[in-house]
ZAPALUM-646555 format. One record per residue (C-alpha): x, y, z; residue in three letters. Coordinates in steps of 0.02 Angstrom, whole numbers, plus 50000, padded with zeros to 5 digits. Last residue first. Layout:
XYZALA/...
//
This chain:
512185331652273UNK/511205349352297UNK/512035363952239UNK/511985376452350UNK/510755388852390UNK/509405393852293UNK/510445399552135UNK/510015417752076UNK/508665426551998UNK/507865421051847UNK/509075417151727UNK/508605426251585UNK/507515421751436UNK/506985406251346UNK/508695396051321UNK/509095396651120UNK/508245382051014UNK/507765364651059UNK/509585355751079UNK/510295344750940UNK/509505327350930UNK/509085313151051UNK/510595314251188UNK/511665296651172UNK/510775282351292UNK/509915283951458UNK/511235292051541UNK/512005282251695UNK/511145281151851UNK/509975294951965UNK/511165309351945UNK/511345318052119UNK/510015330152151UNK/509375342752058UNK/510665351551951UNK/510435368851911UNK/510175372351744UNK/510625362951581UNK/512415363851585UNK/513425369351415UNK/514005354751308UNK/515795353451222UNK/516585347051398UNK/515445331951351UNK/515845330751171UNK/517865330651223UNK/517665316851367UNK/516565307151213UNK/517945306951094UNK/519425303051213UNK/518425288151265UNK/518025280051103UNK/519825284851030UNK/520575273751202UNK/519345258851162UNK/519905259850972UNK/521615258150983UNK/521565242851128UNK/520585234951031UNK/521675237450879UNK/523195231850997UNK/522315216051039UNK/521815210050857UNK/523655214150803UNK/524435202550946UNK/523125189350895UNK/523565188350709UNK/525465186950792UNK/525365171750859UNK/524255165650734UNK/525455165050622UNK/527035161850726UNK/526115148250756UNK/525675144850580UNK/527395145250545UNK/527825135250702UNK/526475119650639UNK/527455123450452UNK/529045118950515UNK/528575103050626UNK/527645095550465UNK/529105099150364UNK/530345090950487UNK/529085074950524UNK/529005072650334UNK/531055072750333UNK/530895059750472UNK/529795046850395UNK/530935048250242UNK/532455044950330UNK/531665030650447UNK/531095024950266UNK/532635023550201UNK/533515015550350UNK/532155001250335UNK/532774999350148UNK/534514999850175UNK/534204987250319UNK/533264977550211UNK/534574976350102UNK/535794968450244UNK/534294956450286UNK/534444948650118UNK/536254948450120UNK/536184939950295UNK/534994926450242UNK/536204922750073UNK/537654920450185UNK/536394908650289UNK/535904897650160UNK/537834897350094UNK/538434892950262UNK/537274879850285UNK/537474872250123UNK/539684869650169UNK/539894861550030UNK/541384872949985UNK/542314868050164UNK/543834881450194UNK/543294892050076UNK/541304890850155UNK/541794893350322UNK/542814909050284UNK/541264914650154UNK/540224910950304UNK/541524923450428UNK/541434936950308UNK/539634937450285UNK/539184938850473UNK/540574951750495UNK/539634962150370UNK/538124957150464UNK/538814965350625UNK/539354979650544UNK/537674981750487UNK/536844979550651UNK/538114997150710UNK/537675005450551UNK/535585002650598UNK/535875008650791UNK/536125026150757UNK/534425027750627UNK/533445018150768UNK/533995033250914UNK/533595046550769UNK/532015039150750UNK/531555039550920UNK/532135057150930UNK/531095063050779UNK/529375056050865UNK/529945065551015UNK/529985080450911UNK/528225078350856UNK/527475077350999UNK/526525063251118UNK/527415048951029UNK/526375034350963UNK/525155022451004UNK/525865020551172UNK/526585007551293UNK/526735009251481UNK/528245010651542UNK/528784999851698UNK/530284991851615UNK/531175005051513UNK/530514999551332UNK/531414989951202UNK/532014990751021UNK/532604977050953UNK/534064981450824UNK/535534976950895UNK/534794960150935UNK/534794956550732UNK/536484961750707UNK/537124951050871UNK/536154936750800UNK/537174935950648UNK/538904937050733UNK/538394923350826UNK/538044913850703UNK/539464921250592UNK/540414913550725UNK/539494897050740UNK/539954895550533UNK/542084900350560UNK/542004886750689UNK/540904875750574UNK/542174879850407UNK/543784874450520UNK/542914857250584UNK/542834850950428UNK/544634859550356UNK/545204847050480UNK/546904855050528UNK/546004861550699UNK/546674879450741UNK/544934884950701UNK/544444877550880UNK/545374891450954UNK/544044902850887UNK/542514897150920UNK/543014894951121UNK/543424913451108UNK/541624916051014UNK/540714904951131UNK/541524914051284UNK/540864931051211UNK/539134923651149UNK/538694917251322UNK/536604914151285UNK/536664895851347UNK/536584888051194UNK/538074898251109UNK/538954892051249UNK/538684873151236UNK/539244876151039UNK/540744884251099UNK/541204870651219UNK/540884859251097UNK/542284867450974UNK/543314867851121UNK/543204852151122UNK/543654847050936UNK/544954858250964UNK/545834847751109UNK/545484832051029UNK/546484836150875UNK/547944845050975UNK/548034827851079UNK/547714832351291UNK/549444830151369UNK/549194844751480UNK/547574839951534UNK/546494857651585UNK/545794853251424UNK/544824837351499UNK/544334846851650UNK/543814863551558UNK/542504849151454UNK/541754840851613UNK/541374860051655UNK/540634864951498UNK/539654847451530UNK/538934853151689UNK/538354870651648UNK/537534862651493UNK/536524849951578UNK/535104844151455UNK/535234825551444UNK/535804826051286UNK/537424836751320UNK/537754825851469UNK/537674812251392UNK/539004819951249UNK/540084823551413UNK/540194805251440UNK/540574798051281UNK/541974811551251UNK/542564804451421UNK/542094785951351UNK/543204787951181UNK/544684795551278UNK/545284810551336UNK/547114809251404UNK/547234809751602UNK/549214807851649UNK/548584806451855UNK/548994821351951UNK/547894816752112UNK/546514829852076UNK/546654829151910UNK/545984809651910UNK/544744818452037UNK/543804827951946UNK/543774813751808UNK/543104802951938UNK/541844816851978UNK/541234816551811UNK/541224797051778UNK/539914796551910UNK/538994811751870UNK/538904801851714UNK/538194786851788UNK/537004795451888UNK/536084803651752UNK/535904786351655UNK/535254777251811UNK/533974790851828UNK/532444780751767UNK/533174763951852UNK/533964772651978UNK/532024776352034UNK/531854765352169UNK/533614765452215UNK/533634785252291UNK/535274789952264UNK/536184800852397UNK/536984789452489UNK/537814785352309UNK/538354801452275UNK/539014806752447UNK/540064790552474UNK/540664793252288UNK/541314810852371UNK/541834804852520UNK/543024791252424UNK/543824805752315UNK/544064815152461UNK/544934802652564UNK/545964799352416UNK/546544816952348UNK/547094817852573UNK/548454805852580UNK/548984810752389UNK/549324828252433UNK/551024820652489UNK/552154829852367UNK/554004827652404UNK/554624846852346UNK/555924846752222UNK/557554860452243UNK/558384863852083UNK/560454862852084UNK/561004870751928UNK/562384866751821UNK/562774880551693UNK/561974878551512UNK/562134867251393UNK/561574871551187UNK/560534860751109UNK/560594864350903UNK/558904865650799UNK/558464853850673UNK/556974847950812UNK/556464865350829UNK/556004864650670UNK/554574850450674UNK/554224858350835UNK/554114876550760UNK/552684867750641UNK/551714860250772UNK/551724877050866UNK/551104886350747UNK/549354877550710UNK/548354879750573UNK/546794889750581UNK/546834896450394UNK/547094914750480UNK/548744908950529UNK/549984907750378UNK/551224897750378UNK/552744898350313UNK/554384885750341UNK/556264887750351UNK/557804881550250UNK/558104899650243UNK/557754905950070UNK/556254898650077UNK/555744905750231UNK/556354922250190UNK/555574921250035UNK/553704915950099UNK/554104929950221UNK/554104942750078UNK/552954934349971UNK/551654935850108UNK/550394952750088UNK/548964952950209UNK/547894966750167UNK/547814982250237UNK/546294993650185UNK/546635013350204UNK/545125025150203UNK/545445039550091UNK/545795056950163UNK/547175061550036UNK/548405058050179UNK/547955040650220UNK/546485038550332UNK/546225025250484UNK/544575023450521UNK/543375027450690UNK/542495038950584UNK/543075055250678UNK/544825048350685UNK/545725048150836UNK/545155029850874UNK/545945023650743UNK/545405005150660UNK/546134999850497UNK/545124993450350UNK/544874977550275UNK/546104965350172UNK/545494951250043UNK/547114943350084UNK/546814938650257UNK/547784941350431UNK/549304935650498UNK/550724925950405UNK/551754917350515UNK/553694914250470UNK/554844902550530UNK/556674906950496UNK/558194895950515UNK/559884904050547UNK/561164894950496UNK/562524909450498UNK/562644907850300UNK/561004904950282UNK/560484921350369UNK/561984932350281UNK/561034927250100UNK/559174933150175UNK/560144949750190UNK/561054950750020UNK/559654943949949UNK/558834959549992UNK/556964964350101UNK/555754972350037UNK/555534993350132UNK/553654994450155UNK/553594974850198UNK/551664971750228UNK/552064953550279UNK/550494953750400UNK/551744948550528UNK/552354934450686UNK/554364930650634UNK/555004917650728UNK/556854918350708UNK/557754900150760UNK/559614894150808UNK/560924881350724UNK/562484888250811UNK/563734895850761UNK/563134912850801UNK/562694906350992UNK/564164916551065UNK/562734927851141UNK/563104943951045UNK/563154932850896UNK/561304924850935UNK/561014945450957UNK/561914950650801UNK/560964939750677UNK/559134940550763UNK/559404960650738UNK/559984959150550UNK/558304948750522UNK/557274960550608UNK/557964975950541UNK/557784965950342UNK/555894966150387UNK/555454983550390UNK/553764986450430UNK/553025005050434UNK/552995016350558UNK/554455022450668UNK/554045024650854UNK/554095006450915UNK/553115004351058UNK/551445011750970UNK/550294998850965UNK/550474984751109UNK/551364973851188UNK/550924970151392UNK/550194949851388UNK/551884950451266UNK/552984956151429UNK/552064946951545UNK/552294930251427UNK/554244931251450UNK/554314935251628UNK/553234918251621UNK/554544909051519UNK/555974912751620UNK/557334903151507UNK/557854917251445UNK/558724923751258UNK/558424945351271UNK/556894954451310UNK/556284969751195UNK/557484968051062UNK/557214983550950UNK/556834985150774UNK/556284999250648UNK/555045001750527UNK/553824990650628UNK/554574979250743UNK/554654970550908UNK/555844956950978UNK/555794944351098UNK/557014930851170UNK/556584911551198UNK/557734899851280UNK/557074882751275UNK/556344870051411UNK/554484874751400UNK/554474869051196UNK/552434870251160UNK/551784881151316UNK/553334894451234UNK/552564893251060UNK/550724894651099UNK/551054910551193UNK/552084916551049UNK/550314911250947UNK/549164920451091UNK/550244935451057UNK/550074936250863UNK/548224933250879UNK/547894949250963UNK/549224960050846UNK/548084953450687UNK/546444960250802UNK/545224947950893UNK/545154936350810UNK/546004940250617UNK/545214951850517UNK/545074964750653UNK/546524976050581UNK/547784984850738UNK/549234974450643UNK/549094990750523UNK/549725000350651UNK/551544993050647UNK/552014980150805UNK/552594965950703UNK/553104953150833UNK/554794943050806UNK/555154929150904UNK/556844922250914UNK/557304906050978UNK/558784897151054UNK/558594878551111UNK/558984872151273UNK/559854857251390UNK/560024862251566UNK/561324853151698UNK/560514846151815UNK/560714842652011UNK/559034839352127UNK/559024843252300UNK/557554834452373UNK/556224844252479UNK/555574842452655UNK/553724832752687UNK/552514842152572UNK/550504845752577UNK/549794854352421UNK/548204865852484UNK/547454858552352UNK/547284841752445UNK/547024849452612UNK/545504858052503UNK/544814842452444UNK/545034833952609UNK/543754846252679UNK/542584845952540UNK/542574826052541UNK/542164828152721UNK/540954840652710UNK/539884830852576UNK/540314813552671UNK/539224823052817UNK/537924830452674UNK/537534813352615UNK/537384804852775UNK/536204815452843UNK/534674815152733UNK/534654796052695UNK/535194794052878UNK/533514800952921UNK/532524789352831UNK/531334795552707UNK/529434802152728UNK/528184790552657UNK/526674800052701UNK/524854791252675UNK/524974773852803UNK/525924784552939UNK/525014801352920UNK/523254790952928UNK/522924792653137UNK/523664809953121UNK/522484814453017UNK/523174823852858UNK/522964842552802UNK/523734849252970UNK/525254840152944UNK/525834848952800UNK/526214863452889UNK/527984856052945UNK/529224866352855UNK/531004864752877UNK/531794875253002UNK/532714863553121UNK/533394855752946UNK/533964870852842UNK/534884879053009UNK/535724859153003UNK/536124860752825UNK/536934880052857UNK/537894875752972UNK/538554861552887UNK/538994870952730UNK/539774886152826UNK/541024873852929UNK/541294866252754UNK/541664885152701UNK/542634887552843UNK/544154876252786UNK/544424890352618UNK/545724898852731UNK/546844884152700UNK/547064888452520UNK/548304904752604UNK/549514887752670UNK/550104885352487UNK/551474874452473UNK/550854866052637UNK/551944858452779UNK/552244841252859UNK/
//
């Protein structure tokens, strides 16, 4: 015996971990209780359970985890040589790659939902031959007619803007291209299959003459129409505004345009559908699919492994209801009885997948995750739901009505990026019902996304203030709201569109209508709020100009008070050093001078000196 996948067998020390880690948990548990009861009451007062109600569970816990991974792990004994000869059908799909397929009004751009429906189309027929071509003004076949459907989704996973040089969309290239590759591949005479995946902006219209030479070579052509015919602008990241501009400057706003591939599918013996409505592709390339010629291909010996994963899905699945029910306490099953049931009928649906049962979702597996959904485990039921669309079988209808829960399980549990994807592959659902709810969760979401934009928060740790120590901080904060307000708007425009989706698709739709109305209301107060920021903000402006003219001000009132200060000290001094040298001396001086003058000399001096100097000086001059 040997194992498809020997790598999964790494995953054995994680049981190894588990019971490591309960025993650590067990030597270590906490025994300070004891101290607060007497030993002589502890056996009458503490009910402590048995120790095979702790052990057992966690021992059929590893096991089930050990056989679980054996399981996965894929076990085989040799292979069987199988000889076939394969039967397929030959289809074309056609992806428009011009810009305007960059447009957000289909989830999450029109080029976006054009790959997930070619992935929808090869999961739908997995035994055809499907080849892939791109197109905007011009065409090119980007992966001819194979039967290697994952080479096949790598290469659309990988499409993008800008593979095909020439702009525009020129649909007549794509039907002339499908022509001479079936022919190149001696399939012309065959009854073969052009998917065309497009807005339908045709820039070039397509002849009879063309659409004429597809009948004739029974070619039948399914066309999808992408987007909406109300239109919205086009996304370019070179552009300063984030917009696409034509070359006057204006914004340009694509719309989606189908008359062209309504005529080609007319004209064709085909079908049109158009995408943004939620309908399903792949139900309508069955229906042609099934007009379509099967064409043999070369015998082919295929080598089938003999599976026996089955001696270790059982094991596992009996250690794990070993586990659940060693686990239940029976005194209260009564109160948790419900609980238990469900986790119950979850693991058996765990393990239904486990050993490859055909699983289809039936009334008591919907039954079953509803409980779940009442009882408060969200984590639990999105996971009962991925096991029921994990089912390959699963019915369309059932399969969108769970994603739809999904979405709505989501959306409780604050993941607004997996509740929007889960959203939108419910609005594949032909019940126009469930169509207008998908489109009114989204707006939901889209709803509280423009209202979280704009709540403003504090770095944790801050401490909150009246308001802004200076005036230019006062400005920043309101430039910071100001950015955020066409951001929220956005976000209600998207709001709006997505209601007035729900409510075309289901007119009575009251919720959608409240809510519309909710978001217009709260779009105007934006405007309003945005108003006032700019009003608030021109005051600051002034008020910041005149506080630096009257800086500047008194900035320079003090510059002349200090230089005429500074004047009039030096003037002082020079005055006084000139009316001293002015002055003859008074006779010898006695002593040194006891202090500074006593104040400015009281009048002019007392007449001429009386008489000669008598004699001359007695010495020198003392001090």
């Amino acid at each position: 015996m040997t194992f498809l996948y020997p790598n999964v067998l790494y995953a054995l020390i994680l049981p190894a971990l588990l019971a490591a880690a309960a025993w650590w948990l067990w030597r270590r548990r906490s025994r300070k209780w004891e101290v607060l009861i007497s030993p002589e009451y502890r056996q009458e007062l503490v009910h402590a359970p048995a120790t095979w109600h702790r052990v057992l569970p966690v021992i059929f816990a590893v096991l089930a985890s050990i056989f679980a991974i054996l399981s996965i792990a894929r076990p085989v004994d040799g292979y069987t040589e199988v000889k076939e000869i394969p039967k397929s059908r030959n289809i074309l799909i056609a992806i428009d790659c011009s810009r305007s397929m960059l447009s957000k009004d289909a989830s999450p751009t029109r080029l976006g939902r054009a790959k997930t429906a070619a992935y929808d189309l090869l999961d739908a027929l997995p035994g055809d031959n499907f080849g892939i071509i791109i197109f905007s003004g011009d065409a090119v076949l980007l992966m001819p007619l194979t039967h290697d459907h994952n080479a096949l989704k790598e290469t659309i996973e990988q499409l993008q803007f800008g593979w095909v040089s020439q702009g525009g969309t020129n649909l007549e290239n794509v039907v002339r291209l499908a022509l001479q590759t079936f022919k190149r591949d001696k399939e012309a005479d065959a009854k073969n299959a052009l998917v065309i995946l497009s807005d339908g902006e045709d820039t070039v219209n397509i002849t009879y003459k063309t659409a004429e030479a597809a009948r004739q070579h029974q070619l039948i052509i399914v066309t999808a129409g992408i987007g909406t015919t109300i239109g919205t602008t086009i996304p370019d990241e070179q552009s300063p505004s984030g917009l696409y501009r034509d070359r006057r400057g204006q914004h340009v706003v694509s719309k989606l345009n189908p008359e062209s591939l309504q005529y080609l599918a007319r004209q064709t013996d085909g079908q049109y559908v158009q995408l943004s409505d939620g309908a399903a592709l792949n139900r309508f390339v069955r229906d042609i699919a099934d007009r379509l010629d099967i064409t043999e291909g070369r015998e082919e010996v295929r080598r089938v492994p003999n599976d026996r994963y089955v001696i270790f899905a059982v094991p596992a699945l009996i250690c794990l209801l070993l586990t659940l029910l060693a686990g239940t306490r029976w005194r209260s099953f009564r109160r948790s009885g419900r609980r238990g049931m469900t986790a119950l009928a979850a693991a058996t649906l765990l393990c239904a997948g486990l050993l490859g049962t055909e699983a289809r979702a039936d009334t008591s597996a919907l039954d079953n995750v509803t409980d779940l959904i009442r009882t408060g485990k969200t984590e639990e039921a999105v996971k009962a739901i991925d096991e029921m669309l994990a089912v390959p079988d699963l019915a369309e209808e059932t399969r969108q009505a769970l994603e739809f829960a999904k979405g709505c399980l989501e959306q409780k549990a604050d993941n607004p990026k997996e509740a929007a994807e889960a959203f939108s592959q419910a609005l594949l659902s032909p019940k126009a019902s469930l169509q207008a709810d998908s489109h009114f969760n989204l707006g939901n979401l889209e709803a509280a996304q423009a209202r979280k934009t704009m709540i403003f928060s504090r770095p944790e740790g801050e401490q909150p203030q009246a308001q802004p120590s200076s005036i230019d901080d006062q400005i920043k904060e309101i430039d910071a709201r100001l950015a955020k307000i066409p951001v929220a708007k956005e976000h209600v425009k998207e709001a709006v569109k997505r209601f007035d989706d729900a409510l075309s698709a289901y007119g009575s739709h009251e919720g959608a209508a409240a809510n519309k109305e909710e978001m217009l209301r709260y779009d105007k107060s934006l405007d309003e709020y945005r108003k006032q920021l700019e009003e608030l903000k021109k005051k600051l402006e002034e008020e910041k100009k005149k506080q630096q003219e009257q800086q500047n001000k008194d900035q320079n009132k003090d510059q002349n008070k200090d230089q005429n200060k500074d004047q009039n000290k030096d003037q002082n001094k020079d005055q006084n050093k000139d009316q001293d040298k002015d002055q003859p001396r008074q006779g010898p001086r006695q002593g040194p001078r006891q202090g500074p003058r006593q104040g400015p000399r009281q009048g002019p001096r007392q007449g001429p000196r009386q008489g000669p100097r008598q004699g001359p000086e007695q010495g020198p001059r003392q001090g």
